[in-house]
Every structure is written in structure tokens, then in C-alpha cells.
N, C-alpha and C positions, 0 to 999 in steps of 0.2 A: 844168543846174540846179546852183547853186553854195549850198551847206550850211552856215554859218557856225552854230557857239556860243559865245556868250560871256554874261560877266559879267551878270546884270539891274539897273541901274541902280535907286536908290532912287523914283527916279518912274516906273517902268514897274511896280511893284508890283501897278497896278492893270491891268495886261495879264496879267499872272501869274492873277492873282486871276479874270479872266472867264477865260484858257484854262482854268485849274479847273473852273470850272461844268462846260465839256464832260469832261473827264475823268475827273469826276465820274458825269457822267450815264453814260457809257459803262461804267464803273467797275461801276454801279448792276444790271449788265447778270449781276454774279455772284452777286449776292447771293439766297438761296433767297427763295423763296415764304412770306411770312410776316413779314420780317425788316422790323422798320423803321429799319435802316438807310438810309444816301442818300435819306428820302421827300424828295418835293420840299417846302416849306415854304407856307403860303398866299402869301406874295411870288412866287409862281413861281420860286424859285432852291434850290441846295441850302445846306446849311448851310456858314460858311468854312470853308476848312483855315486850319490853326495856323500861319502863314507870319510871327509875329514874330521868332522865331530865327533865322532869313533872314536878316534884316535887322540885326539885334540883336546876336547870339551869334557867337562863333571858333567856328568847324567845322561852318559852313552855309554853301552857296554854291546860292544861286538861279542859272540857268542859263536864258540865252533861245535858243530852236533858232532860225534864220533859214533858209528857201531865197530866193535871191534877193533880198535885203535886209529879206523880208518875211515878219512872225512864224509859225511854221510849228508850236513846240512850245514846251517847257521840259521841263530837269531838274534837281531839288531834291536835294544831293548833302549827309550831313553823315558822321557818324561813328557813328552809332547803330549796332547789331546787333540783329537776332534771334535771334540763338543765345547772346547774351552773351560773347562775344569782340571782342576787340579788334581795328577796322579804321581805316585809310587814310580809307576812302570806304566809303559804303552808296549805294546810290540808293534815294534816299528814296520818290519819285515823278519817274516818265519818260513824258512825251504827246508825242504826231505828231500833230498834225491828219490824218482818216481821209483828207482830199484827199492827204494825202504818203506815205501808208502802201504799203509795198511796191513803192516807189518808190528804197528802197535809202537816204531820208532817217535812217531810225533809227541805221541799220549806222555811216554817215557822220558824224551826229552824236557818234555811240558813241567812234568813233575820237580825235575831238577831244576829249571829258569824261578819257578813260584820258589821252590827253597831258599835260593840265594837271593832273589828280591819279594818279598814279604809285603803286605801292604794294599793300597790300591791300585789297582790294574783298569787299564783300558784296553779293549783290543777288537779294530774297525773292521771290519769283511765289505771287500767289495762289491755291489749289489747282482755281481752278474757272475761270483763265483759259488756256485750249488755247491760244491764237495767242502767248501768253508763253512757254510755257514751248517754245514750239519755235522763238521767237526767242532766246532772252537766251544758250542754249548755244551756237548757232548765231555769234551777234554776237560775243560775250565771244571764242569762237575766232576767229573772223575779224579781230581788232582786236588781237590779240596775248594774250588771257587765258593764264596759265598755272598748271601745279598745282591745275588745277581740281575741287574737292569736293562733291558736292551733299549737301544732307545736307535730312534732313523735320523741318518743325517742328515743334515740342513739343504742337501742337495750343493753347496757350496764348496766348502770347507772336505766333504765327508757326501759321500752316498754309498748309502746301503746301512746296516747294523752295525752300530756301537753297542758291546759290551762292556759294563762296567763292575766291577765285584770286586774284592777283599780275596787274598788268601795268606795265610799265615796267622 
């Protein structure tokens, strides 16, 4: 299995945009009872993510995961924080297709994103996703993280674990 990421092209936009819907739906999977967050819409779909600055903006980079030359993920990388400090790189948003999942495609990916952006990183976990938050410290170490801090959001801004570290 060979795990390519790279750059997403201005016309694959609209691959970005359907891998959404599912990451979305999966996404959908935390939110409590009650919230009408992620409803589905009468179209059958969820609502867009905000993917102009992508495309648009210095210090967004859309990001296609490939295994075997064929679309597996994305990850949306900019400079934003949760804690209000200043980063390198945040990951914005990170999908596997569940076919690639614990398949070692994340880890893999991982390694490739830290190469091409070097620096400080932030990267938030939502407080009601268990299978995040025992990947991202796990990855982060395996891929070179260092000076690793986690710190809990303000409940505002951010809830749940910010990671903060160095890699490169």
C-alpha cells in the first residue's frame, strides 16, 4: 500500500467537498442528543464546510491523502489556533476513509503533512472523539512531535485537547 499526499489542485475541489459529506457524517457521530448541529438538510446532504480560504488565502493548504494513486482522504492545514497562540500549522480538518483506517494510512499520511510544514503545530480533538484522542498523541510521537503540550479548551473557543509541539 503506497500513501501519497499532496497538494489538491483547484479542480479537485469538488472531491474535497464530497470526501466532506462523509467526515461530516462521521463527525455527526459526537454531537449530543438534541443538537442541531450536522442535521442532514432536505437535499440529503450536510451543510458546506468553508473551503474558500483553501483556495483563496496564504496559510491554507488543502491536502489530498492518496493510497495507491487512489483518493483515500484529505487534510485541511492553516494557521488558525484554538488557544490563541501563534502556529506553523493547525490541522484544521484530517479524514481516512473508514476502508483505510488502522491500516497505518493516517500515521503515514501524518509523516508526510509534518515534512512539508516543519514548525509549530497545533492539533484540537474534539472532547467526545475516544479514537482521536488515542491517535493524534500516539501519531504526533511516531512522526517526530516534540515538546509536546496538551492543554483543555477554554470550553469556548475549543473543547476538549489541544495539542501543541514542534516537528522538524
Amino acid at each position: 500500500m503506497t500513501v501519497v499526499v499532496r497538494p489538491a489542485a483547484a479542480h479537485e475541489r469538488p472531491l474535497i467537498e464530497g470526501l466532506l459529506q462523509f467526515y461530516t457524517y462521521d463527525f455527526s457521530e459526537f454531537e449530543p442528543a438534541g443538537s442541531d448541529r450536522f442535521d442532514v438538510r432536505d437535499d440529503g446532504l450536510f451543510d458546506a464546510y468553508p473551503l474558500d480560504p483553501y483556495w483563496r488565502d496564504e496559510g491554507y493548504w488543502p491536502l489530498l491523502i492518496e493510497v495507491d494513486g487512489k483518493a483515500a482522504g484529505f487534510a485541511l492545514i492553516n494557521r488558525e489556533s484554538h488557544r490563541g497562540a501563534a502556529n506553523d500549522a493547525h490541522m484544521g480538518e484530517f479524514f481516512v476513509a473508514r476502508k483505510f483506517r488502522k491500516a497505518g494510512v493516517g500515521t503515514q499520511a501524518l509523516a508526510q503533512i509534518f515534512g512539508r510544514h516543519p514548525g509549530l503545530w497545533e492539533i484540537a480533538i474534539v472532547e467526545r472523539n475516544a479514537a482521536a484522542k488515542v491517535f493524534w498523541p500516539r501519531a504526533i510521537r511516531e512522526n517526530g512531535g516534540r515538546d509536546m503540550v496538551c492543554r483543555a479548551g477554554d470550553g469556548v473557543r475549543w473543547t476538549g485537547p489541544i495539542w501543541a509541539f514542534r516537528v522538524g
